[in-house]
N, C-alpha and C positions, 0 to 999 in steps of 0.2 A: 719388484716395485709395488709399493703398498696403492690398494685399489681404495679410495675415497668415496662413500657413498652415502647420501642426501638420504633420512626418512622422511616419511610422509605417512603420519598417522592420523587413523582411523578412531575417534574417541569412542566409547561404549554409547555416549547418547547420541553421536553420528550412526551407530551401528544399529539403535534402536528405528531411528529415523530411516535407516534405508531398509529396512527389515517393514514398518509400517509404508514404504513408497513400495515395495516388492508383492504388497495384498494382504493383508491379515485374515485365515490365521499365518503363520509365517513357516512358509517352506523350508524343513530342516534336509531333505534331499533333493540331490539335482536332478534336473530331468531333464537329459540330452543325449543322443547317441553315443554308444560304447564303442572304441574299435572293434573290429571284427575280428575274431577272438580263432585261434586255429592252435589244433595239438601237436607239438615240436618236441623233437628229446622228450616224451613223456611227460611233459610241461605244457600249461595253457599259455600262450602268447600271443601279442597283437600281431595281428598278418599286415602286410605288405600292402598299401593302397594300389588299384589298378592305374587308377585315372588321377588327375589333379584335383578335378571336383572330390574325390574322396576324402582326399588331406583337410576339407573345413580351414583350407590358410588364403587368402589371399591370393591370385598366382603376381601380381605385382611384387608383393612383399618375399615371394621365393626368390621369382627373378631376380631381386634385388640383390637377396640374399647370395646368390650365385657368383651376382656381377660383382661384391664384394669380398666375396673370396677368393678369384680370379685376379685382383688387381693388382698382386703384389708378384706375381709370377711370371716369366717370360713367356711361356704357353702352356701349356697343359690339355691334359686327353678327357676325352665323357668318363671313365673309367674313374679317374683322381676328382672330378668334381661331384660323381654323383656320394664318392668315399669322404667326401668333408662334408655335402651335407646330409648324407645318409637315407639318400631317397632312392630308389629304384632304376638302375639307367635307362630304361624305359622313359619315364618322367624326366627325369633330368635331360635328357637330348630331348625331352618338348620345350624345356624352357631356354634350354641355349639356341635352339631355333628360332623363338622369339628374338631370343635377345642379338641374334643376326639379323632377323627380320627387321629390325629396330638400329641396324648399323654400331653395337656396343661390343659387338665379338666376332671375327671372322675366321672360316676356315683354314689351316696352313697345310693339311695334310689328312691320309689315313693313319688310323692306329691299328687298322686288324678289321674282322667284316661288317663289326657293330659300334664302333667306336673313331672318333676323328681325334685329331692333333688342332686344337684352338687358341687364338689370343686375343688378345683384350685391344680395342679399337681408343686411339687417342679421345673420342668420343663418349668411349664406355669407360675409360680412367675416370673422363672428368666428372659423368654421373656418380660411379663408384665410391668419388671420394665427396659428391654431395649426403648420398644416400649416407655415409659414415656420420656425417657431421649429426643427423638423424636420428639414426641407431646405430652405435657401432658395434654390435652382436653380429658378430662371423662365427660359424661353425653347424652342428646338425640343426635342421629345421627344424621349427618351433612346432610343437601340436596345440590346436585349441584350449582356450583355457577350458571350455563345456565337454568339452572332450575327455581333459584332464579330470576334469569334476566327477564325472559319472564312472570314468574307468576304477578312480580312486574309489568309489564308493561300492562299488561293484565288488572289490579285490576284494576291501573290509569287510565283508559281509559274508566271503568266501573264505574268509583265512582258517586255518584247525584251531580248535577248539584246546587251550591247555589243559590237561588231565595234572591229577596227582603225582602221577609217575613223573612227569617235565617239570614239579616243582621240587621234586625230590633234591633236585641238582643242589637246591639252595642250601637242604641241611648237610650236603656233604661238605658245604665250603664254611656254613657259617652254623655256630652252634645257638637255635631259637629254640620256641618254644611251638609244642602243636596248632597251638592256637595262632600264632604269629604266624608260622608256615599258613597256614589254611587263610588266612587273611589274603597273604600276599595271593596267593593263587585264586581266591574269588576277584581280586582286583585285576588279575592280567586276564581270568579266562572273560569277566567282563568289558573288558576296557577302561571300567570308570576310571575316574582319578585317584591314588592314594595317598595320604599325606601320612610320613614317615616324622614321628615329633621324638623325643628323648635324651639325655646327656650326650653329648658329643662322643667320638669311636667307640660306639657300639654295631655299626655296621647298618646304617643307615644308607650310607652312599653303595656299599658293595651289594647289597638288597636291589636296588637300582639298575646296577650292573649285572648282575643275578637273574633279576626278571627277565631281561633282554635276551639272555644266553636261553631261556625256556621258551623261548615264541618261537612257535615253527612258522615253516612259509618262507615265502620268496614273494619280492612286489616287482612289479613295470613301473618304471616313473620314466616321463619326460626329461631329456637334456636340458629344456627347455618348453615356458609357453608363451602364448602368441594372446595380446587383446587389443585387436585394432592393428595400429601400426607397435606397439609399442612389445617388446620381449621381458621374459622374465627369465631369469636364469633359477634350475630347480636342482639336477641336479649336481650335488657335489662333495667331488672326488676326497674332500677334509673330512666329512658328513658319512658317505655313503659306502659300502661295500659291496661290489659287483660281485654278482654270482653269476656268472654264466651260464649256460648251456652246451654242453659239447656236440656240435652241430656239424653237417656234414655242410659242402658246398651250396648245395641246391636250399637243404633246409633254410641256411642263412639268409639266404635268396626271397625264401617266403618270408620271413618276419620284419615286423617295420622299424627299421634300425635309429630310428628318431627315438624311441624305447629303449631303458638300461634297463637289465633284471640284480636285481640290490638283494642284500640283506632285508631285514626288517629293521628299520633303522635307530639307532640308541641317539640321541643329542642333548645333553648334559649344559647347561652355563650354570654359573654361581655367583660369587658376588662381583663379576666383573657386568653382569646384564644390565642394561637399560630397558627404560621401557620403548625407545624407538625400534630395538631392536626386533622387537615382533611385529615391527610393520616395514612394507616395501622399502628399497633402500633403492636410490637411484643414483647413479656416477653419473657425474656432469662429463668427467674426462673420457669415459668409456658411452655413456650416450645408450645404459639399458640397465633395469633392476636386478637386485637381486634378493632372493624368494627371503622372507623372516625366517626363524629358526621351526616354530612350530611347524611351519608348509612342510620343511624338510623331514621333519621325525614324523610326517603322514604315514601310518602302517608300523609303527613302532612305538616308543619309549620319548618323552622330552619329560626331561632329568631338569627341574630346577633345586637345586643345592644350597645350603648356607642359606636358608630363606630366611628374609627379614637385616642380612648382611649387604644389601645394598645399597646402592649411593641414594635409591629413589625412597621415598615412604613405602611398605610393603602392603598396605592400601591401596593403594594408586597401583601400584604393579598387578595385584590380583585381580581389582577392579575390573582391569584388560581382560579378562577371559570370566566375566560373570556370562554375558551372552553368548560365546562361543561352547561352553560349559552346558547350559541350558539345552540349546538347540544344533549341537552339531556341526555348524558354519559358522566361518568367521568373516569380516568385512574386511578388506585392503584397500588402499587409495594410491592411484596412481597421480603422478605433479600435477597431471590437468584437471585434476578434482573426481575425475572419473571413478566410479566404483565399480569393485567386480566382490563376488564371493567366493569362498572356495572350502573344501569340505577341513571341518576339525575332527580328525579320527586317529587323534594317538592318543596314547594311555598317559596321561599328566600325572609326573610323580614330584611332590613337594617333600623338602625335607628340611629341619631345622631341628636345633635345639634351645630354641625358647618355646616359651609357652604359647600354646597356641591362641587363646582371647586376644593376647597381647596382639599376635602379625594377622590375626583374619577378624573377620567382622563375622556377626552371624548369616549373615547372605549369602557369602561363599562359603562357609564350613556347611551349609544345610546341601550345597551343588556339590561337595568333595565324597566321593564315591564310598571310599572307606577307609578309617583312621586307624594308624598303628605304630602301641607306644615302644618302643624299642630301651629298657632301661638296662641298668647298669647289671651285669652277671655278677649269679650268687659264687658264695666260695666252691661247690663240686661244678658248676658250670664254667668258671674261669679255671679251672685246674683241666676240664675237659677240651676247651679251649686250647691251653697251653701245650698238650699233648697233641691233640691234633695239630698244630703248627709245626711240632717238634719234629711229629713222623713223618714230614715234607722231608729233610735232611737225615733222618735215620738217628737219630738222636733218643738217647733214655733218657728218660726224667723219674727217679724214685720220689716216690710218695714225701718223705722226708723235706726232699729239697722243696717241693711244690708247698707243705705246710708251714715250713718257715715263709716262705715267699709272703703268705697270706697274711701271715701273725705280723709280715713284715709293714704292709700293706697298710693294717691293722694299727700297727703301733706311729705310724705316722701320718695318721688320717688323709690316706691315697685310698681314694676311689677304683673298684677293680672296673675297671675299662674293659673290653671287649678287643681293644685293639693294643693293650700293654703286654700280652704275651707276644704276638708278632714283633714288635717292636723289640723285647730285650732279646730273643734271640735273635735277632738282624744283626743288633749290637754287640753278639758275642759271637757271630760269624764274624764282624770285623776286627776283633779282637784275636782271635785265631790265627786271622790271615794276616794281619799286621805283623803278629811276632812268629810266623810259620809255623804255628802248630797244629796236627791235624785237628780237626771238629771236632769238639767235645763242650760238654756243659757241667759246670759245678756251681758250689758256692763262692767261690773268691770270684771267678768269669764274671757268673750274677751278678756279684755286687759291684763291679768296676762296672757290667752295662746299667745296673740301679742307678750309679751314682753320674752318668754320663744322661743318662734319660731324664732322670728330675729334679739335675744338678748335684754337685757335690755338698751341699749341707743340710742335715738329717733332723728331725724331730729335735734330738740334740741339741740344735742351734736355733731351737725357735724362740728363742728367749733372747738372743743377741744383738745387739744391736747396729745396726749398717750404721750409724753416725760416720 
């Protein structure tokens, strides 16, 4: 079922505006308590709250929580509800006590010497499904969004450093230049932003993709966070890749399972983005937000692609993160006009092939961390290219064939790309396997993937005319 969800944006001169209500000069870190931080599997992780007062949530808004995840169930044990919402059974048989205390759930039995057999009182149905119409956010307990702030910023600050060695990666996949290599690598060991400009498949987006596979580290992100009554959904399973830990019973025990351990996260849009899409999204039918794209690439990579291919002006799109750019933070809006902040700490990578005067203004190019032109390969770099692709499949290429290729290139004013040697031998993999023969590369293959790539009519026919 496709989930519908309402923005509510944050303008750049609203963001000015609450950045001057928040005290000038304007606080670019947060300052609030971190979880309490304990060493697991060899790993730093947020430990287990003791008490409720720990969690900074609400205890109405748990209970709620509780009572709505309960409702749909015949009965259930402290075991199974403290596993939905991912709180310590300790804590959670505090809140189902309450929520007895308060005639919404009653005892039906034992389950073992720490645990009962409970269900839902016609009373706590009908709250349950008040409290839905509200927020209908079921699942683990939300953590503070100040919480979220500080732990995030905290993590950033802690992450390894990329060395030389971890950009290595990139000249094994993609054939650059020193200088371009070392670029890339000042922009991920800093963070700033990179903008990738140059002729289309030259390896602009795989650069992208590339950087991401060299950031070391592992983050903690919330499932979710909490501001007021209202939830935001952060993490997510399309987005995010868990890294776990391989934990013993007890261990598990200690760590606060409202917390996923992720990847460092890559988030890519291109010319499908909006600009509401980097602000809060609210479902009317589900009754809770969910995080914009940048919140989610926190501790990683946001890939904007095809820049200047949008539906929006690429003014107005960039516009959106002149202040986040600047200071760190970015501003969100919740429906009731409510603002909160939260921290901007991924590596913003732009990529296009137009000119860059043209899609930026000079405001933002002077905020864009570091520029890199990525152009078209010479003739021994595209033949190195070529070979390297080749030896993916065990494939020769004599010198021969690769110089006609060139002259071929050449004589029909084709542009050597970056991404047309991957491309014709793809085409002469399915040429192969089409008519059963094994792998192999010549000149007739060639020219059948040539003439399938950039159509069947050649220099030859430039004179012809389509009437």
């Amino acid at each position: 079922m496709r989930r519908e969800f309402q923005r509510y944006t944050a303008t750049p001169q609203v963001q000015r505006e609450n950045a001057i209500f928040l005290d000038a000069p304007i606080q670019t870190r947060v300052e609030a308590p971190r979880p309490r931080l304990i060493e697991v599997g060899g790993a730093m992780a947020p430990g287990a709250a003791g008490d409720l007062d720990a969690l900074a949530i609400p205890k109405e808004l748990l209970a709620g929580l509780v009572l709505k995840s309960v409702h749909v169930v015949p009965y259930f044990t402290t075991d199974w509800v403290a596993d939905q919402v991912r709180l310590p059974r300790v804590l959670t048989s505090e809140l189902l006590d309450q929520l007895m205390a308060d005639r919404l759930v009653e005892v039906i039995g034992q389950d073992g010497p720490l645990s009962y057999r409970w269900a839902i009182s016609d009373k706590g149905r009908q709250r349950a499904l008040q409290l839905l119409k509200i927020c209908g956010y079921v699942g683990p307990a939300p953590v503070a969004a100040d919480t979220y702030n500080s732990m995030t910023e905290w993590q950033c600050d802690h992450l390894p450093d990329v060395s030389p060695i971890d950009i290595a990666g990139i000249r094994r996949s993609l054939v650059l230049t020193d200088e371009a290599v070392e670029i890339a690598g000042l922009a991920a060991l800093s963070q700033r932003s990179l903008f990738l400009y140059g002729p289309p498949g030259n390896g602009k987006t795989s650069v992208g993709y590339l950087l991401n596979k060299c950031l070391k580290g592992e983050l903690w992100i919330p499932h979710c966070i909490s501001v007021g009554d209202s939830v935001i959904r952060v993490f997510d399973p399309q987005v995010h890749e868990e890294a776990p830990l391989d934990l013993s019973r007890e261990e598990e025990a200690s760590v606060d399972r409202r917390w996923v351990r992720i990847k460092r996260p890559f988030v890519i849009a291109a010319g499908e983005l909006q600009l509401d899409d980097l602000d809060l999204a609210y479902s009317q039918a589900l009754a809770y937000y969910e995080s914009p794209l940048h919140l989610k690439a926190n501790g990683g990579i946001f890939m904007l692609d095809d820049f200047g291919y949008q539906r929006m002006n690429p003014f107005q799109l960039l516009n959106r993160w002149v202040f986040p750019l600047e200071h760190g933070i970015d501003f969100l809006t919740l429906k009731t006009g409510q603002k909160l902040f939260v921290p901007f700490r991924q590596m913003l990578v732009v990529s296009t092939n137009l000119d860059p005067e043209s899609v930026m203004e000079p405001a933002i190019l002077r905020r864009i961390g570091y520029r890199l032109y990525l152009g078209n390969p010479t003739g021994p770099d595209y033949a190195r290219i070529f070979k390297q692709y080749a030896g993916k499949y065990n494939l020769m290429l004599d010198d021969d064939l690769l110089k006609g290729l060139i002259r071929r290139h050449n004589k029909e004013h084709r542009p050597m790309r970056g991404c047309v040697p991957r491309d014709l031998i793809e085409r002469v993999r399915d040429i192969c396997r089409y008519r059963g023969h094994p792998l192999r590369i010549d000149d007739e293959l060639l020219d059948i993937a040539w003439r399938g790539y950039f159509g069947n009519s050649g220099a030859e026919d430039d004179e012809q005319s389509w009437d």
